[in-house]
N, C-alpha and C positions, 0 to 999 in steps of 0.2 A: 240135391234138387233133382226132382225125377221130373223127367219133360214126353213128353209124348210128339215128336215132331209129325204136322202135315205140311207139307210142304209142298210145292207144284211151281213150275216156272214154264211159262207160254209166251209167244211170241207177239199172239193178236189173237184176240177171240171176235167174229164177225158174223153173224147169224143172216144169212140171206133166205129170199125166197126161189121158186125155180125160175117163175120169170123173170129175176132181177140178178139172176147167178152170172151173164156174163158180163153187164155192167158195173157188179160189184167185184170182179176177178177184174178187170180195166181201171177201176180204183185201187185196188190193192196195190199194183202195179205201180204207182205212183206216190205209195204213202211208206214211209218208214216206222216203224215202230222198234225200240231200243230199252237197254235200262235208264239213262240217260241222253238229254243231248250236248251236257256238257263234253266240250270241245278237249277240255284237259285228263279227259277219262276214255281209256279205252273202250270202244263200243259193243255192249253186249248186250242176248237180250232181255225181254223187258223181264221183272221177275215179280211175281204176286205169291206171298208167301204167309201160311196162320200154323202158328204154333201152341200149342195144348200144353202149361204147363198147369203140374199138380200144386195147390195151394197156393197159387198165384195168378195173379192178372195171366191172361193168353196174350198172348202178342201177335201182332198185323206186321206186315211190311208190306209195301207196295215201292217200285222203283220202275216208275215207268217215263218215257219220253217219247215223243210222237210230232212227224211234221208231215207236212202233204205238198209235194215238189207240184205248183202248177203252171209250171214254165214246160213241164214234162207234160203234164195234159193237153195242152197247147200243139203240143209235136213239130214246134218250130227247131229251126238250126239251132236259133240259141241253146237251147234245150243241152245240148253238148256239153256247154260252159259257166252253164248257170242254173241251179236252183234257187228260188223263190217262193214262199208259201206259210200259211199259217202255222203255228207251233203250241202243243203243250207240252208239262213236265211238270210231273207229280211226282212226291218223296215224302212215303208216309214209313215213320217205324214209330211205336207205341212202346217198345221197351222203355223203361225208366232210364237208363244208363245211356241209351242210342237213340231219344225220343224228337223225332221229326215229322215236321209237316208243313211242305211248303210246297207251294202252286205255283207254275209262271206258266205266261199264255201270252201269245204275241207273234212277230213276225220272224221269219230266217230266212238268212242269205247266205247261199254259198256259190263259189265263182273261183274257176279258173284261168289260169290267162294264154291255155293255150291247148294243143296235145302231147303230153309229154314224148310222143316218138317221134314229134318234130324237133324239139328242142335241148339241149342238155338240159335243164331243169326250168322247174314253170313254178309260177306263184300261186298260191290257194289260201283264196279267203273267205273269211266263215265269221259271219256276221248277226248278230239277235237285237229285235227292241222288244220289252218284253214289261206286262205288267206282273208284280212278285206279291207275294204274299206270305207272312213266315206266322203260323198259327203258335207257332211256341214264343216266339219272342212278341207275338201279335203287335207286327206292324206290316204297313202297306208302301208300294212303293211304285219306281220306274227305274229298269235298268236294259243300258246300253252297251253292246260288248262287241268286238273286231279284234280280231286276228289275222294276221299273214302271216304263212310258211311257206317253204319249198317243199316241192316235189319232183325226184330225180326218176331217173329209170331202174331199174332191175335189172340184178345182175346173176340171179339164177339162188340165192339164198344167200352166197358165199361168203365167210368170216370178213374175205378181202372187203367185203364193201360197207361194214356196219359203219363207218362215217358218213353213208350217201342220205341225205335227208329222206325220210318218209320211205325208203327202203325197209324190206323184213329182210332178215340176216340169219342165219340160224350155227347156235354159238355151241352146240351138240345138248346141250343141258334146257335151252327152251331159244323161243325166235324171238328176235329184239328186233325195236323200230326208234329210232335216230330220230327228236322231234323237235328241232331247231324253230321257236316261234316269237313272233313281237306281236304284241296285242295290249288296247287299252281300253280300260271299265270305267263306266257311270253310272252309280247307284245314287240315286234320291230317294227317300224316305220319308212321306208326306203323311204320314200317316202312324202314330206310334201308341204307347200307355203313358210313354215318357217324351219331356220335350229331348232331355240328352240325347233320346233314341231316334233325332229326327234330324234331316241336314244331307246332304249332298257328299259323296267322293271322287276324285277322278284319280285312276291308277294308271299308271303303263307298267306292262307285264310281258319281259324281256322272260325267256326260257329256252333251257337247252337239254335235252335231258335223253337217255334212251329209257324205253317201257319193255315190258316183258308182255308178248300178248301169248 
């Protein structure tokens, strides 16, 4: 199978005017843009990607996620300890094998409980309500998700401290982070092709795990 990749991955594409350049640089400021903003995924960025294959469908990918912190626009104290703001996150792949396409849009919280160079370790929590949408399985829904972990200090990379939560460690071969978390999910489903494909879940979602970033 002979492929012809194009391929391209970009951060934020934002097309301003001149008179609007340093109000839209004061927005940026304030807005994330990611592959995702799932919370169980390390954070990278967004990726927009078309590939040219010979005698076959071409394939899309798109893997984007985006929130806008207006706790930070605001430039209150809070600000410190709290983001608040609206959210989306789009996941398209057209491959037959990998074929995705799902929308969610909705709210995000995230919130600390403190600074961590006040404290031996602080709480962080990261929170979504979100309307979903899954075009391949084509149903619609509402989901709800919370998480807490910890968050220690830093101890300069060292192998000594890969046990410190939310610490990066570096093990010589790549850097590891320790991500000790308890979170619980509600998914409703009010919307399907099928009634089986319709109904409510609640999870709690205990994990412990180190990532390689």
């Amino acid at each position: 199978m002979n492929a012809v990749p194009r391929a391209f991955c970009v951060c934020a594409l934002v097309a301003v005017g001149t008179t609007g350049a340093a109000r839209a640089e004061r927005f940026l400021d304030y807005l994330t843009v990611q592959q995702s903003l799932d919370t169980k995924l390390v954070a990278k960025p967004a990726l927009f990607q078309y590939v040219a294959k010979k005698d076959m469908p071409d394939v899309w990918v798109v893997n984007l996620g985006a929130k806008f912190d207006v706790m930070a626009a605001t430039e209150r104290a809070i600000a410190s300890y709290l983001e608040l703001g609206p959210s989306f996150d789009y996941q398209r792949n057209t491959a037959a094998d990998k074929e995705q396409n799902a929308i969610k849009a909705g709210l995000s919280l995230d919130a600390i409980s403190g600074d961590v160079q006040d404290w031996p370790a602080i709480a962080a929590i990261s929170s979504t309500v979100n309307y979903a949408h899954d075009g391949v399985k084509k149903t619609s829904g509402l989901q709800a998700k919370t998480s807490v972990s910890l968050v220690t200090k830093g101890c300069g990379k060292r192998p000594s401290c890969v046990y410190l939560p939310s610490v990066t460690t570096n093990l010589v071969i790549a850097d590891i982070v320790y991500t000790p978390l308890l979170g619980a999910e509600y998914d409703h489903v009010f919307k399907a092709t099928t009634d089986v494909d319709k109904g409510y879940a609640v999870r709690v979602v205990p994990r412990q795990c180190w990532r390689r970033i």
